[in-house]
Backbone as numpy.savetxt, mean C-alpha at the origin, in Angstrom:
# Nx Ny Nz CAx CAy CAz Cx Cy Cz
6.64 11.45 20.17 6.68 10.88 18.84 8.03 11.13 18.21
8.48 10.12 17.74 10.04 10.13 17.05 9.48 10.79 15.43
10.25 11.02 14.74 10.31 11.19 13.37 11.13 10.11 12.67
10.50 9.30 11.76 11.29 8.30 10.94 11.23 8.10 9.65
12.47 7.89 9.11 12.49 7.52 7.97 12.36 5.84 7.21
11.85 5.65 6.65 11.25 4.12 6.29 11.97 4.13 4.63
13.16 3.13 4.15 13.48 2.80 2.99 12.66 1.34 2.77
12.27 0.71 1.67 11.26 -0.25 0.87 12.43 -0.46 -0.08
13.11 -2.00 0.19 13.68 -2.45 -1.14 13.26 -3.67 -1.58
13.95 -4.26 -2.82 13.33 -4.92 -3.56 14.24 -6.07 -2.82
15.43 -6.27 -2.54 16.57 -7.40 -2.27 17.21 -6.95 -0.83
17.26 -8.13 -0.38 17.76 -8.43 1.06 19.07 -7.48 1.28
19.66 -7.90 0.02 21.12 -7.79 -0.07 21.36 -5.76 0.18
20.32 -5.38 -0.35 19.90 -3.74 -0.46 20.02 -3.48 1.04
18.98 -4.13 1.51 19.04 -3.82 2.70 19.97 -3.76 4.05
20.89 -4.91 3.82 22.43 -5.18 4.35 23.30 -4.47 4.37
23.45 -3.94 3.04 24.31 -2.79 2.30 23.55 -1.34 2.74
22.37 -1.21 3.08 21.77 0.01 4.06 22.17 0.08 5.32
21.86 -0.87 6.17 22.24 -1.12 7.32 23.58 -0.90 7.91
24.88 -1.39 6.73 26.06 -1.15 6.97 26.19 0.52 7.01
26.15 1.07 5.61 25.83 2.48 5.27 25.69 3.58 6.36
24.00 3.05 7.03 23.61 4.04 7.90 24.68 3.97 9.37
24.77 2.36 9.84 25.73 2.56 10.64 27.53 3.19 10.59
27.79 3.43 9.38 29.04 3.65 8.94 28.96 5.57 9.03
27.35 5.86 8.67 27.14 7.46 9.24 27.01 7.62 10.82
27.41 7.02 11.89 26.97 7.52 12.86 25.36 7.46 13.29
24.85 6.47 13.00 23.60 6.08 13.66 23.98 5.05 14.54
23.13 5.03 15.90 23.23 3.99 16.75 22.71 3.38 16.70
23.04 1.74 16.98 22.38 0.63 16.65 20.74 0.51 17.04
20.76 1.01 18.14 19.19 1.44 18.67 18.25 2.77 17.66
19.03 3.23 16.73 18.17 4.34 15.96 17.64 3.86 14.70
18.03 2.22 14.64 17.76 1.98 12.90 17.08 0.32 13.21
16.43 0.02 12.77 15.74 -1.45 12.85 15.46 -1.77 11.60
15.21 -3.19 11.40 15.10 -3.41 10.08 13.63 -4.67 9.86
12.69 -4.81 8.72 11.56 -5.67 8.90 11.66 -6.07 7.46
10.34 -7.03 7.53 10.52 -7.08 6.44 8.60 -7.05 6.37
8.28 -6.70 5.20 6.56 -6.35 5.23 6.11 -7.47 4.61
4.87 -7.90 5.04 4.29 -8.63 4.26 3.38 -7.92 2.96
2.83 -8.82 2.23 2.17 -7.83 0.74 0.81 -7.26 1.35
0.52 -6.02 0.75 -0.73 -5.47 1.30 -1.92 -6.56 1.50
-2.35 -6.31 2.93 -3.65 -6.93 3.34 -3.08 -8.27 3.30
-2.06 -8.09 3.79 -1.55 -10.08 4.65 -0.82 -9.88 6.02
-1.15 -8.32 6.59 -1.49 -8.12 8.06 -1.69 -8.59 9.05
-3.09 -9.55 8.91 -4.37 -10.22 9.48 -4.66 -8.97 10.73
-5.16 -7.80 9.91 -5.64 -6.71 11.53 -6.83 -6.78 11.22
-7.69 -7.44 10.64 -8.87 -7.67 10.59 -9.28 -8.87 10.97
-10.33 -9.15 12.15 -11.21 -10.85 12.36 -11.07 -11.63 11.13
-11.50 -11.54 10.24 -11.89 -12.72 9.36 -10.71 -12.15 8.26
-9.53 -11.39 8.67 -8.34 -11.61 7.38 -8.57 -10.07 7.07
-7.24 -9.57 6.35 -6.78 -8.76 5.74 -6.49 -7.69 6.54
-6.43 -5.83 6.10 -6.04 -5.12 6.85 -7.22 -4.04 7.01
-8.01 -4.08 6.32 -9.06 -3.02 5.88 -9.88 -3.33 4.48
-11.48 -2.60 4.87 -12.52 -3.34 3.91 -11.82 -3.28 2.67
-11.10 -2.13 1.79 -10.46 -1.82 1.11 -9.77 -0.57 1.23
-8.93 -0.93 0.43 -7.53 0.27 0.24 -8.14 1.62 -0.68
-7.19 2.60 -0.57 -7.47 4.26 -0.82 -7.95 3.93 -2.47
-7.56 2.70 -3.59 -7.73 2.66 -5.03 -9.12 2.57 -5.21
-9.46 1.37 -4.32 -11.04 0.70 -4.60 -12.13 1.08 -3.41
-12.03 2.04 -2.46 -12.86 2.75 -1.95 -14.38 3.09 -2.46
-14.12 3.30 -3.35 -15.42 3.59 -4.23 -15.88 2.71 -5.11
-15.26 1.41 -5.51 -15.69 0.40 -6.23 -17.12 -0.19 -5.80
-17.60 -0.31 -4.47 -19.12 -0.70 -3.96 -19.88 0.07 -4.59
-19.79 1.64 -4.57 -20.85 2.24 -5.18 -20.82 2.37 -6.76
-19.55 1.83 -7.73 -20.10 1.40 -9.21 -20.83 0.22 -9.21
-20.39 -0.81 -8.15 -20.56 -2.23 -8.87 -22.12 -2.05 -8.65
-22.96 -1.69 -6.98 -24.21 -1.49 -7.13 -24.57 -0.85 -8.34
-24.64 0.67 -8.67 -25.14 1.37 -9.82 -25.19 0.34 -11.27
-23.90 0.20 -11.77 -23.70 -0.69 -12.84 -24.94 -2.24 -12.70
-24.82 -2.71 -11.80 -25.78 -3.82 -11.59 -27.08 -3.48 -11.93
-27.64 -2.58 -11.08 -29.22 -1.97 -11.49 -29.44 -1.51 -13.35
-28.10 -1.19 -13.62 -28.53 -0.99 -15.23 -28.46 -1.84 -15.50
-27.23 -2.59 -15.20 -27.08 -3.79 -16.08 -28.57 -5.03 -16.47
-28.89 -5.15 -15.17 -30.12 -6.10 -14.85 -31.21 -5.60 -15.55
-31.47 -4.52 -15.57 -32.74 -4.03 -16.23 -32.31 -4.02 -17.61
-31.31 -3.79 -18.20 -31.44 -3.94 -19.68 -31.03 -5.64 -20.07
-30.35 -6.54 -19.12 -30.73 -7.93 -19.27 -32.30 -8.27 -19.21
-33.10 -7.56 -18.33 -34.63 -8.21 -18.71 -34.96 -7.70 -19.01
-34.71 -6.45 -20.49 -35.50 -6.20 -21.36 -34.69 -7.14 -22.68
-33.98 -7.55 -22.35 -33.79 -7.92 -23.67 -33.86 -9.69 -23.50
-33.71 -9.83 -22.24 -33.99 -11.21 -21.69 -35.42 -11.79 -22.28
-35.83 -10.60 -22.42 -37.91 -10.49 -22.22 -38.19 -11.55 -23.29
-37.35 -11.31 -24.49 -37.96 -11.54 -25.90 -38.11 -13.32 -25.72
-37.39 -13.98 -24.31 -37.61 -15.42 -24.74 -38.28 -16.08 -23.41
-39.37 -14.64 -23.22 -39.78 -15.40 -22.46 -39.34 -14.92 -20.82
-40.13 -15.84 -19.83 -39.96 -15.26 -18.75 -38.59 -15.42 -17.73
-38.29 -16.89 -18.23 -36.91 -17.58 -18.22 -36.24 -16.48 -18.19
-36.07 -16.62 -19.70 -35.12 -15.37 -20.69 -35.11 -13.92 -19.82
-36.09 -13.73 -19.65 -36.23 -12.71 -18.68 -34.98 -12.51 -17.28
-35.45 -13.89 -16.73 -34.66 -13.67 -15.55 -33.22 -14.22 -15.75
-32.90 -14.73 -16.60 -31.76 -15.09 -16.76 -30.65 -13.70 -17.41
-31.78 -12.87 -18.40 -30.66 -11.73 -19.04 -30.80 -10.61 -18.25
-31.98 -10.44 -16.85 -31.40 -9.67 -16.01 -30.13 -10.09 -14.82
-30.15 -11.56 -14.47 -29.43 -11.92 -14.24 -27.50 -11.92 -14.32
-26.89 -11.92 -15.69 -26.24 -11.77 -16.58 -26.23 -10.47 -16.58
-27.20 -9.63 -16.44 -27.14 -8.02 -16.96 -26.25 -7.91 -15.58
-26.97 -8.10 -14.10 -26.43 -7.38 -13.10 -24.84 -7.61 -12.93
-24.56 -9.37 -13.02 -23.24 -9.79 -12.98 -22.06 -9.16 -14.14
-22.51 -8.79 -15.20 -21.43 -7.87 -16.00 -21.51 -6.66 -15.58
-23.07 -5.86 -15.09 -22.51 -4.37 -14.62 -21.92 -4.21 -13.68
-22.37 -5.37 -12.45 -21.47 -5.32 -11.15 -20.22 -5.18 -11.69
-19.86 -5.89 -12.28 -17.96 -6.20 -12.20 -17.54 -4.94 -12.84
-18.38 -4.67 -14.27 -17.87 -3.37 -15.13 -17.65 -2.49 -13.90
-18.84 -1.84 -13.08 -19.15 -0.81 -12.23 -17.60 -0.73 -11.11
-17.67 -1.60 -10.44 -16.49 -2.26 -9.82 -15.24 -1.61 -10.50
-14.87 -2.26 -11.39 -13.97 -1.93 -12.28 -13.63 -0.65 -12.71
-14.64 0.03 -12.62 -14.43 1.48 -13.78 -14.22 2.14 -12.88
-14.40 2.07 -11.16 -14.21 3.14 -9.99 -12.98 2.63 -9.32
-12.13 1.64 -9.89 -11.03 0.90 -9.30 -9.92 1.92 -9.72
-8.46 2.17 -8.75 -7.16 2.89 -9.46 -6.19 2.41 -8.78
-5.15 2.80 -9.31 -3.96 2.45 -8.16 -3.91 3.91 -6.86
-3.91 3.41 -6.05 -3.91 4.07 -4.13 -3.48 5.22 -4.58
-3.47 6.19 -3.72 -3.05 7.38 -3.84 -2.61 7.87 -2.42
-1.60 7.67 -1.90 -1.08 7.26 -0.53 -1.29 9.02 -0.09
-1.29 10.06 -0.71 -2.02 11.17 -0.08 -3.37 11.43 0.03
-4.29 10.44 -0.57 -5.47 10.68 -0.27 -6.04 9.38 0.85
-5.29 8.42 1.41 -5.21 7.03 2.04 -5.57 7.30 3.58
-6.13 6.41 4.17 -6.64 6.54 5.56 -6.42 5.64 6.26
-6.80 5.23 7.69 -6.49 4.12 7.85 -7.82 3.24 7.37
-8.68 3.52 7.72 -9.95 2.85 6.82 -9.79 2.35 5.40
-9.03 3.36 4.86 -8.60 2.75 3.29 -7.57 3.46 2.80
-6.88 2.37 3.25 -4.77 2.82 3.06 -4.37 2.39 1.77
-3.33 2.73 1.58 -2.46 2.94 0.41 -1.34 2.36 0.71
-0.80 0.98 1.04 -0.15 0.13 2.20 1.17 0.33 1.53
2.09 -0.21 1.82 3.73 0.43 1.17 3.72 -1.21 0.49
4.90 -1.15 -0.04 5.39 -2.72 -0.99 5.87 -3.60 0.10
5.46 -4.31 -0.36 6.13 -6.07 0.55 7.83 -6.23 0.46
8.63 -6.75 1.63 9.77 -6.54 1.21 10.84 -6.64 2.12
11.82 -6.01 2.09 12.89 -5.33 3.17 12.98 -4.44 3.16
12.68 -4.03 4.31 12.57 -2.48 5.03 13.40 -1.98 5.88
14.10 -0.95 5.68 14.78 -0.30 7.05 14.11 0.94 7.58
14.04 0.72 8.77 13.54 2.31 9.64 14.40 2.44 10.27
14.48 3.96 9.93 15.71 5.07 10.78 15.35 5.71 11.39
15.06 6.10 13.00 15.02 7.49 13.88 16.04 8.89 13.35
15.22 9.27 12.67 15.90 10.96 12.29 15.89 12.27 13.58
15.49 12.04 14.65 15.03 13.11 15.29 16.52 14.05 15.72
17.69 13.36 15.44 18.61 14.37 15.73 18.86 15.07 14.22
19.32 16.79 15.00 19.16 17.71 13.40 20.36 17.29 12.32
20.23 17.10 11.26 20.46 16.80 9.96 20.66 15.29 9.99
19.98 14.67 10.65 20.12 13.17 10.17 19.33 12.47 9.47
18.10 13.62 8.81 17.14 13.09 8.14 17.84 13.01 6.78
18.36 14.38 6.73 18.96 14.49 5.00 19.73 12.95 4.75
20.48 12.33 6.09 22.03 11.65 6.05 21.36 10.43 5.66
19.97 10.32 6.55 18.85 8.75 5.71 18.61 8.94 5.11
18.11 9.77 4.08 17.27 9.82 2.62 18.62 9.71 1.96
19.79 9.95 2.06 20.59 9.97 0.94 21.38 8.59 1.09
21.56 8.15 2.37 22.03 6.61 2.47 20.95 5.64 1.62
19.78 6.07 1.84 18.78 4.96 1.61 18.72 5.01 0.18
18.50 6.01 -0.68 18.76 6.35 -2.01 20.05 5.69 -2.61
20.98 5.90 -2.06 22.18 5.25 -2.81 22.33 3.82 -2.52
21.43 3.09 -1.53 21.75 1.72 -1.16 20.72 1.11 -2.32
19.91 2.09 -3.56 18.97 1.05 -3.95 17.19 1.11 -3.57
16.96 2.07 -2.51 15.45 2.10 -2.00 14.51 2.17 -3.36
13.37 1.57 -3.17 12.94 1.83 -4.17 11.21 2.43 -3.95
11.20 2.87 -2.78 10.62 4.06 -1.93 10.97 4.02 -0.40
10.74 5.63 -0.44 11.16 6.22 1.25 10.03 7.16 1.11
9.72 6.79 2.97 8.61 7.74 3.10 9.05 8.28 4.69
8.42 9.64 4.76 8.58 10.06 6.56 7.31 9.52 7.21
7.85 9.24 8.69 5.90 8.59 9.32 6.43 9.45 10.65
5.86 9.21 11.48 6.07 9.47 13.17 5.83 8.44 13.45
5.97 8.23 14.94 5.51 7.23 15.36 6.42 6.93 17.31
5.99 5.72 18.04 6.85 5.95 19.27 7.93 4.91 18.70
9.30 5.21 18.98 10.18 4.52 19.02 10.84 3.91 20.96
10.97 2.70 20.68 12.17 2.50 22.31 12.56 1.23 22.16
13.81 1.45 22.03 14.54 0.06 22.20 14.98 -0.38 20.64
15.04 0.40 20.57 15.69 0.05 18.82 14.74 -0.24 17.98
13.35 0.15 18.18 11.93 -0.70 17.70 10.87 0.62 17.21
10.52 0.34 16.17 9.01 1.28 16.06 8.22 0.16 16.35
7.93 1.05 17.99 6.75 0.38 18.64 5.44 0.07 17.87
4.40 1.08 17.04 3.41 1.47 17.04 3.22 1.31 15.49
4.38 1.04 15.04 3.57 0.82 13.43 2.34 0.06 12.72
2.40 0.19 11.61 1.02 0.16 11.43 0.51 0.70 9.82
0.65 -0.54 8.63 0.66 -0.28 7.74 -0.24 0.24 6.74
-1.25 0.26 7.25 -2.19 1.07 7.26 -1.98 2.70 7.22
-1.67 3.18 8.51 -1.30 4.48 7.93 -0.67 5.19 7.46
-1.56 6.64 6.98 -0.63 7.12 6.14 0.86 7.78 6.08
1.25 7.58 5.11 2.65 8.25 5.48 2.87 8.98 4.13
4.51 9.84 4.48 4.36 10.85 3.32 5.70 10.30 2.17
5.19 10.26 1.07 6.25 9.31 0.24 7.57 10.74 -0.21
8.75 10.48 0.14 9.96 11.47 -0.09 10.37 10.78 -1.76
10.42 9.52 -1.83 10.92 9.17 -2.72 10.19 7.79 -3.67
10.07 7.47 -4.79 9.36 6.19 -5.54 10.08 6.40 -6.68
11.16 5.06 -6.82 12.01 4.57 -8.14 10.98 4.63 -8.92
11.26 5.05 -10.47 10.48 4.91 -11.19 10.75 3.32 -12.00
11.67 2.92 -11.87 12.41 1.27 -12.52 13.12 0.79 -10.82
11.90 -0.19 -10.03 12.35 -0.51 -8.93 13.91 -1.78 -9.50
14.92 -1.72 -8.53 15.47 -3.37 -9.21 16.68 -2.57 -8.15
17.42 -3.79 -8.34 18.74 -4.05 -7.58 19.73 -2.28 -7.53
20.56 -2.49 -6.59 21.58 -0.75 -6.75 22.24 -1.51 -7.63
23.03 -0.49 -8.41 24.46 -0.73 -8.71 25.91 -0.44 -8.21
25.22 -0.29 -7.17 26.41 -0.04 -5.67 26.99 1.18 -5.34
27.80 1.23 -4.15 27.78 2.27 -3.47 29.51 2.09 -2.51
């Protein structure tokens, strides 16, 4: 397993200006590759679409939207009741479809890429990406600080097999460990 560093920018142009950078430190053309991601869950690693049932935020959203539904419905047909049997099934009806969504909703967050799995990941931003092989000693520091000054607007460490200038085995889904997240993502102002 190689050790790599992964920069996430917002503009092509970031990424160009990385690429030059890292090669201008003494990386070999075979230690750095460059992609570009599609937006979470446009993968297709799933049969019928996406990347996973859901991501590390909404993991738990099935078990509000059920709960919320069962209240919801029962206090739609009690109050449904008053017009009747209709009325009945129509305001439990209405009851379940607002608690579902409330329920849903109230167990929803943004990912938390240290609590993320591959079952339910915390996927990185859509974009231009550079990956760097760090495994020789101090060349990790030499990527986090190239990638930082080119503009990244997150870097994370992963493992993974590298050969041929390629991370073989990636896989956006898993987790990885975030070194860095712009708090105002947008263009560098150069370097």
């Amino acid at each position: 397993m190689s050790s790599i560093i992964v920069g996430h920018f917002s503009q092509a142009e970031q990424l160009e200006q990385a690429r030059a950078a890292i090669a201008a430190r003494d990386f070999a053309a075979d230690e750095y590759s460059s992609y570009y991601l599609n937006p979470p869950g446009q993968h297709g690693l799933l049969r019928f679409g996406g990347d996973s049932a859901s991501d590390e935020g909404a993991s738990e959203a099935g078990k509000g939207a059920a709960t919320a539904a069962l209240i919801g419905g029962a206090a739609g047909l009690a109050i449904g009741s008053v017009g009747g049997p209709i009325g009945a099934l129509a305001g439990a009806g209405v009851g379940a479809y607002v608690g579902s969504l409330a329920g849903a909703l109230g167990r929803t967050h943004s990912a938390h890429p240290e609590q993320a799995s591959v079952e339910h990941p915390a996927e990185p931003p859509a974009g231009p990406a550079l990956c760097v092989r760090v495994d020789r000693p101090g060349s990790e520091a030499v990527a986090v600080s190239v990638l930082t000054d080119c503009g990244a607007r997150q870097i994370e460490r992963a493992s993974g097999t590298w050969a041929e200038g390629d991370w073989q085995d990636y896989d956006p889904r898993r987790p990885v460990e975030i070194l860095y997240r712009a708090t105002q993502p947008g263009p560098a102002t150069g370097t």
